[in-house]
MIMI-123087 format. One line per 3 residues: their letters; for each residue y, z negated, x of N, C-alpha, C, O, CB. Coordinates in Angstrom, 1 decimal. Glycine has a CB too. Layout:
A> Y,Z,X,Y,Z,X,Y,Z,X,Y,Z,X,Y,Z,X; ...
//
This chain:
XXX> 9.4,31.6,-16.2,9.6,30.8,-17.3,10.8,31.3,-18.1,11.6,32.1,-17.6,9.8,29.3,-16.9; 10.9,30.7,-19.5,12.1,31.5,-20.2,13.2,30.6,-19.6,13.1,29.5,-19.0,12.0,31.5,-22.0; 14.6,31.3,-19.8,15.9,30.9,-19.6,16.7,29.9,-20.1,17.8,29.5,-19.6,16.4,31.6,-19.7
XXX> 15.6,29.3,-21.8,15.6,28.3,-22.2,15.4,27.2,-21.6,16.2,26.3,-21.7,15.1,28.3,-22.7; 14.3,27.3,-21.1,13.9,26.2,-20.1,14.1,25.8,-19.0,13.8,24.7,-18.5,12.9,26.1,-20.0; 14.7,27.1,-18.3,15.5,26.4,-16.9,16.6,26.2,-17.3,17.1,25.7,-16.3,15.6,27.2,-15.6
XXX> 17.7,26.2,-18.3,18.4,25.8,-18.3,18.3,24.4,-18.8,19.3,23.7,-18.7,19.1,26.6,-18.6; 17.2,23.6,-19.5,17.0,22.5,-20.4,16.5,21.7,-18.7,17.1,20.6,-18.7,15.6,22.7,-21.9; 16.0,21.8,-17.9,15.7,21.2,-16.6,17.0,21.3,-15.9,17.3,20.3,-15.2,14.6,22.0,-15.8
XXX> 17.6,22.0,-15.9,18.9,22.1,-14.9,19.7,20.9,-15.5,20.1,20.0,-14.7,19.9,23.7,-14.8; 19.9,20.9,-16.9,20.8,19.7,-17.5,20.1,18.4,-17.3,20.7,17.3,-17.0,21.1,19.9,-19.1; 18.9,18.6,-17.5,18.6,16.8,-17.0,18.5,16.8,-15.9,18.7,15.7,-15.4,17.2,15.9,-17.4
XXX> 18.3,17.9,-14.6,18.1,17.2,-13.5,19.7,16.7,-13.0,19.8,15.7,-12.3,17.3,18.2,-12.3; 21.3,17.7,-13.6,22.4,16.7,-13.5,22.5,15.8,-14.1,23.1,14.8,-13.6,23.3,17.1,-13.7; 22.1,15.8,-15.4,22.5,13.9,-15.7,21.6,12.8,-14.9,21.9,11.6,-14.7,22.1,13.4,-17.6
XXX> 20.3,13.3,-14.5,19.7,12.3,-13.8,20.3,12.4,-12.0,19.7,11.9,-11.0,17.9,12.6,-13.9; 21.3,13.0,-12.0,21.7,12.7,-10.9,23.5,11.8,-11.2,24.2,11.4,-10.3,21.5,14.3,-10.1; 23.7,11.8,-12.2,24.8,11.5,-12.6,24.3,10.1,-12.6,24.9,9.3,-11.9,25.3,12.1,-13.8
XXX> 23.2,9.6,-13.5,22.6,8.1,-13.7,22.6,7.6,-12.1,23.4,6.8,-11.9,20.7,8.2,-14.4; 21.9,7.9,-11.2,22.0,7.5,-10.1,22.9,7.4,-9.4,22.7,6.6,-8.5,21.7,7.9,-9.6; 23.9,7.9,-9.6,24.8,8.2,-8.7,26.1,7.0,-9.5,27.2,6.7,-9.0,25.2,10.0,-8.5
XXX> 25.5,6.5,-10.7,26.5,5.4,-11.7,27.1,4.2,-10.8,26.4,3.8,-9.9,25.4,4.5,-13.0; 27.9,3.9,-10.9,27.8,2.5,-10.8,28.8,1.2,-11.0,29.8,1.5,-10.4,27.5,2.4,-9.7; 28.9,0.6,-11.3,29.4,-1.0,-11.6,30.9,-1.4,-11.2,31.1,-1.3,-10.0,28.5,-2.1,-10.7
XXX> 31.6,-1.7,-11.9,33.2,-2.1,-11.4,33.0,-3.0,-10.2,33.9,-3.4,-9.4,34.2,-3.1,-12.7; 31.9,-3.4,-10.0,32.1,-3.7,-8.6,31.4,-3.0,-7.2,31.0,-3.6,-6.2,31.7,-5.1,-8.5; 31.3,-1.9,-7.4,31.0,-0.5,-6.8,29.1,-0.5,-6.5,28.5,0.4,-5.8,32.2,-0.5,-5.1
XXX> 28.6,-1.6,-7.0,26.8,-1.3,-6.9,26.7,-0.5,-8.1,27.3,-0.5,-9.1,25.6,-2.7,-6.9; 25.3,0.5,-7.4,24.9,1.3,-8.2,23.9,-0.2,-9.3,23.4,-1.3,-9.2,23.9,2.6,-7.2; 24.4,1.0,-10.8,23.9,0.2,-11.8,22.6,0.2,-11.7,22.0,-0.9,-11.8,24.3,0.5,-12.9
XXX> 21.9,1.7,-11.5,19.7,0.9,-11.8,19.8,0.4,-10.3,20.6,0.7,-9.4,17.7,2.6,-12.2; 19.0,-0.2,-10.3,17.9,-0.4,-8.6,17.6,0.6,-7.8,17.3,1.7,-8.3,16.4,-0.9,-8.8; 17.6,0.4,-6.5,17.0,1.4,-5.8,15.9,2.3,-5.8,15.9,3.4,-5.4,16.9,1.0,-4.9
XXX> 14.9,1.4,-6.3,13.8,2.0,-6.9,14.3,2.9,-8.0,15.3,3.6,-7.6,12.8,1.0,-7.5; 14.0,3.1,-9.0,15.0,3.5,-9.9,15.5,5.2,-8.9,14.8,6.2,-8.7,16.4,2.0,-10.1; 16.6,5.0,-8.5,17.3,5.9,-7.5,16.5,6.5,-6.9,16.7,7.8,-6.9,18.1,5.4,-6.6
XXX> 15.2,5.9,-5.9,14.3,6.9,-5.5,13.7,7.3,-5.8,13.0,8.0,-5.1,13.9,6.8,-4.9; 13.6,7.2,-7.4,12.3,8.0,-8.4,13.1,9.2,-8.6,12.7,10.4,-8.5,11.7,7.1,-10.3; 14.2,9.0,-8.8,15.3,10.5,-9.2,15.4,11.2,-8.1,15.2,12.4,-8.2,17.0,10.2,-9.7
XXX> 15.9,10.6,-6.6,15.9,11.7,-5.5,14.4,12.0,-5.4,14.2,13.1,-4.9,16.6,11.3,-3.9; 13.3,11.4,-5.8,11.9,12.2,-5.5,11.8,13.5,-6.4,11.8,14.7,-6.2,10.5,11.3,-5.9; 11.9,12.9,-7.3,11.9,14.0,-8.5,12.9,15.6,-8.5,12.8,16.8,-8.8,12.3,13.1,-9.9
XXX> 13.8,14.8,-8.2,15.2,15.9,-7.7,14.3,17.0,-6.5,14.0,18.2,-6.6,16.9,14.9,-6.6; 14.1,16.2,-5.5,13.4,17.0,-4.2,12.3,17.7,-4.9,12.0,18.8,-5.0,12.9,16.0,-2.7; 12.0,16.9,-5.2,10.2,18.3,-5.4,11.0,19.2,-6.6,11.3,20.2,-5.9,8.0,17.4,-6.4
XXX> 11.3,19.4,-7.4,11.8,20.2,-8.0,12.4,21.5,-7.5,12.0,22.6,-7.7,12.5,19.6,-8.6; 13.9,20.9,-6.3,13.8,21.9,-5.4,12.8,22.2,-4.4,13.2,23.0,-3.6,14.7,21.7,-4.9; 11.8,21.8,-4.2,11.2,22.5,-3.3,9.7,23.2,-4.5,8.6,23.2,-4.2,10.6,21.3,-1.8
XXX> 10.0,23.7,-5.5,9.6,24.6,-6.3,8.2,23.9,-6.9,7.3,24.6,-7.3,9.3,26.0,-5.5; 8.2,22.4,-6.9,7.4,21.5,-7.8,6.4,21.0,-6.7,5.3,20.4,-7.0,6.7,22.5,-9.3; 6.9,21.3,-5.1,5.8,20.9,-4.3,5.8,19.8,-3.7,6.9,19.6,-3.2,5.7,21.6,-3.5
XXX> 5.1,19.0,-3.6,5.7,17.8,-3.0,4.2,17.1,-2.1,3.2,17.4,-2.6,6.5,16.6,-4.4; 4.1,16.4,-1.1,3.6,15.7,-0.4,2.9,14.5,-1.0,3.5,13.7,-1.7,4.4,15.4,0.3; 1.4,14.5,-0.7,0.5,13.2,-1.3,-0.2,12.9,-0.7,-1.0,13.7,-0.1,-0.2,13.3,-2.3
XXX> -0.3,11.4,-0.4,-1.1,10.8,0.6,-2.2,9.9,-0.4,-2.0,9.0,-1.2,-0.1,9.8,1.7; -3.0,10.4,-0.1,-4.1,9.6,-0.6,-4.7,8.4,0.4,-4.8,8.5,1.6,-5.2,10.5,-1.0; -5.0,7.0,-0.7,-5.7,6.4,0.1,-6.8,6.2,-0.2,-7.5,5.6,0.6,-5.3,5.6,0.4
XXX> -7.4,6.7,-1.5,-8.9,6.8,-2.0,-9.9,6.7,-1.0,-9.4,7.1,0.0,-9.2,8.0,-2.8; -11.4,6.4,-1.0,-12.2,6.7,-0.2,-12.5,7.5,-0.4,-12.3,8.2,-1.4,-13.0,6.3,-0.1; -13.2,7.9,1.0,-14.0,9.6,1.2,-15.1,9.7,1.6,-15.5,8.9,2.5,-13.6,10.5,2.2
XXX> -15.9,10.7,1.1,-17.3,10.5,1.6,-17.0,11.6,2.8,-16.0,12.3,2.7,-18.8,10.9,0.3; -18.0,11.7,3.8,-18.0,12.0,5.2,-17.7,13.6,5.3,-17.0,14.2,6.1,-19.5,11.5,5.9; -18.8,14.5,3.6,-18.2,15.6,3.4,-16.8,15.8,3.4,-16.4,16.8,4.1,-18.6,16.1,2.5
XXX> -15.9,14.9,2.7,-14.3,15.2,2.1,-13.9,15.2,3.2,-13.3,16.2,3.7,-13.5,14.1,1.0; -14.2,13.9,4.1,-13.3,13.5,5.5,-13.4,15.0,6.2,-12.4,15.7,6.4,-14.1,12.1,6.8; -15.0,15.5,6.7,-14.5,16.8,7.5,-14.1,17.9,7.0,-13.5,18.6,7.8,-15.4,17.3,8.1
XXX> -14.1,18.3,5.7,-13.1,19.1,5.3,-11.7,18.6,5.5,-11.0,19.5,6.0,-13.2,19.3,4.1; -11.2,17.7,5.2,-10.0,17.2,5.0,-9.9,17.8,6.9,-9.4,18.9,7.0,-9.7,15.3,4.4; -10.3,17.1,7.9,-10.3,17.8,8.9,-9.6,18.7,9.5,-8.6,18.8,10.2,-10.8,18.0,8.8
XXX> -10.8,19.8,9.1,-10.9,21.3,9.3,-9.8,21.9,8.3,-9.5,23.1,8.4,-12.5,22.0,8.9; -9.3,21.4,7.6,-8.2,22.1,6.7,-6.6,21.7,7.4,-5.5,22.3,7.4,-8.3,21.4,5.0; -7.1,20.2,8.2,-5.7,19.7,9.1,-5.5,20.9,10.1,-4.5,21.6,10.2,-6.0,18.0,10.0
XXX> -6.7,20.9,11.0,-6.5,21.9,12.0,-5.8,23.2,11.8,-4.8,23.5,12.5,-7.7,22.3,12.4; -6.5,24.1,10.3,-5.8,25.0,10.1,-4.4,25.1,9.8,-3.9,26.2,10.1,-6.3,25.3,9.4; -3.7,24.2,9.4,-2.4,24.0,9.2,-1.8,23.5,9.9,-0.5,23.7,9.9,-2.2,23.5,8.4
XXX> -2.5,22.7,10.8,-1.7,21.5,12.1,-0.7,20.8,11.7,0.5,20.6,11.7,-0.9,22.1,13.3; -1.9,20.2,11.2,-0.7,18.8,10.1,-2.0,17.6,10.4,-3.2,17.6,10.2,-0.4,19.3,7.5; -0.8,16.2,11.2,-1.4,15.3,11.8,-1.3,14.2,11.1,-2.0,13.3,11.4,-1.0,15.2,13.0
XXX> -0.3,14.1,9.6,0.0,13.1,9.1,-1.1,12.0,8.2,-1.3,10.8,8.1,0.9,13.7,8.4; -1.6,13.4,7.5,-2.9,12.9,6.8,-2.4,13.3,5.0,-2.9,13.0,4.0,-3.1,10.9,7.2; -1.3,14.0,5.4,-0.5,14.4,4.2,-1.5,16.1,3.3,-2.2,16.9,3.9,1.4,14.9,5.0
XXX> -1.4,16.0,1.9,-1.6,17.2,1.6,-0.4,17.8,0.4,0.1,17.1,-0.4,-3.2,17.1,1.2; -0.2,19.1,0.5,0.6,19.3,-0.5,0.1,20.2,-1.3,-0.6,21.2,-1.2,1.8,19.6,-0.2; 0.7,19.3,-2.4,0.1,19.7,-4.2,1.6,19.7,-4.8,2.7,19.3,-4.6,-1.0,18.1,-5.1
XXX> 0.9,20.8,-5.8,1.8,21.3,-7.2,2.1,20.1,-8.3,1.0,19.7,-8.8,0.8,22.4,-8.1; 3.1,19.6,-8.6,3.4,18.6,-9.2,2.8,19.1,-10.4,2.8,20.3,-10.5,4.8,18.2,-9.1; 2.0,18.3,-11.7,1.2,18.2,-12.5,0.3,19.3,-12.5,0.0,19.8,-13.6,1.7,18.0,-13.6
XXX> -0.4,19.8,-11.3,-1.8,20.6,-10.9,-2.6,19.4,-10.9,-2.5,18.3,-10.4,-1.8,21.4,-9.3; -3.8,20.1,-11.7,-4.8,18.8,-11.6,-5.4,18.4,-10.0,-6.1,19.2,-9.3,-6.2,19.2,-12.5; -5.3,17.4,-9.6,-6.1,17.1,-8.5,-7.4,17.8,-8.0,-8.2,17.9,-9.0,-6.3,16.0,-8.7
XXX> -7.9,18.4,-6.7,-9.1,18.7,-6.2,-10.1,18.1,-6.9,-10.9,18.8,-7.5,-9.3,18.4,-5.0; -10.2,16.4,-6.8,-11.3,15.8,-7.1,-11.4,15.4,-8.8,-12.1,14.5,-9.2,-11.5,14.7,-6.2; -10.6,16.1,-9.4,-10.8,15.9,-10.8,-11.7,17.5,-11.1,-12.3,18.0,-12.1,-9.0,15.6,-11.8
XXX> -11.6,17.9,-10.2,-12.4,20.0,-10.8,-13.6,19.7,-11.1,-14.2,18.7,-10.7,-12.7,21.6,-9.6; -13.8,20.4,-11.8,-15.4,20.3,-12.7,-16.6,20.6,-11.6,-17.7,20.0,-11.7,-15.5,21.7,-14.0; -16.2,21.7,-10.5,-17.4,21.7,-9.7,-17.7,20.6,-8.8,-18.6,20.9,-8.0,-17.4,22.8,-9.0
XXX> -17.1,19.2,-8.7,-17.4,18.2,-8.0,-19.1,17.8,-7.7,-19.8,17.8,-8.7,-16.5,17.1,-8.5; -19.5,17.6,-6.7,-21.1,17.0,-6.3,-21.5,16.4,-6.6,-20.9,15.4,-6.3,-21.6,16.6,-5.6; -22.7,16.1,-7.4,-23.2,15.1,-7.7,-23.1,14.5,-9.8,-23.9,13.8,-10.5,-22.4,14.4,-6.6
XXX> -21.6,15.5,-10.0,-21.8,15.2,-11.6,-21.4,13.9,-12.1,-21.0,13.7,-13.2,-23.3,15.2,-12.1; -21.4,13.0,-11.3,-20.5,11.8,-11.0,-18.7,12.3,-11.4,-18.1,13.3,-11.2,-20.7,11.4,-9.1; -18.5,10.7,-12.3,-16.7,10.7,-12.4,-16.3,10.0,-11.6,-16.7,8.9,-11.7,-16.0,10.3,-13.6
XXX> -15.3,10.5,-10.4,-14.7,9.5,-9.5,-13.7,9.0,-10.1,-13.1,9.7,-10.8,-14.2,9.9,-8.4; -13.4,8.0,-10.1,-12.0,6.9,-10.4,-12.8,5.8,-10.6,-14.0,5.7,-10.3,-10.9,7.1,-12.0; -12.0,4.7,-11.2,-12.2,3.0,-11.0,-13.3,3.0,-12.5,-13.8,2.0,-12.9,-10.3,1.7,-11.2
//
């Protein structure tokens, strides 16, 4: 990416760590904890190169489950966790999905 733009991320990810880290003449942080954990999430996946951990709880049809599976095995990952590219489109949004059907609500 250009040098423009990592330096325009580097400056908000310190002021969004400055925001968090704010707080109150009577020593509480000013936003909410919530709040605070949206910025250390965002902080962390950033450093870890936009990767971050997603747990789905969507249903699965019996195909997804044994893949989901056979993909645990390969990796040996017991959590039920998968990791994705922060704004990569999701698996089940790809165009080759079964059936031609749109999943969501």
């Amino acid at each position: 990416s250009m040098p423009a733009g990592k330096e325009a991320v580097k400056q908000v990810t310190g002021r969004l760590m400055d925001l968090k880290q704010r707080k109150d003449k009577k020593g509480k942080g000013v936003y909410p904890m919530r709040i605070q954990f949206m910025i250390q999430d965002l902080i962390d996946t950033k450093n870890a190169g936009w990767m971050k951990k997603s747990f789905k709880a969507a249903a699965k049809t019996k195909e997804e489950i044994r893949q989901d599976a056979q993909r645990d095995e390969r990796t040996q990952k017991t959590d039920g966790s998968e990791v994705v590219i922060a704004g990569q489109r999701p698996a089940w949004m790809s165009s080759d999905s079964v059936g031609g059907k749109s999943p969501g609500p």
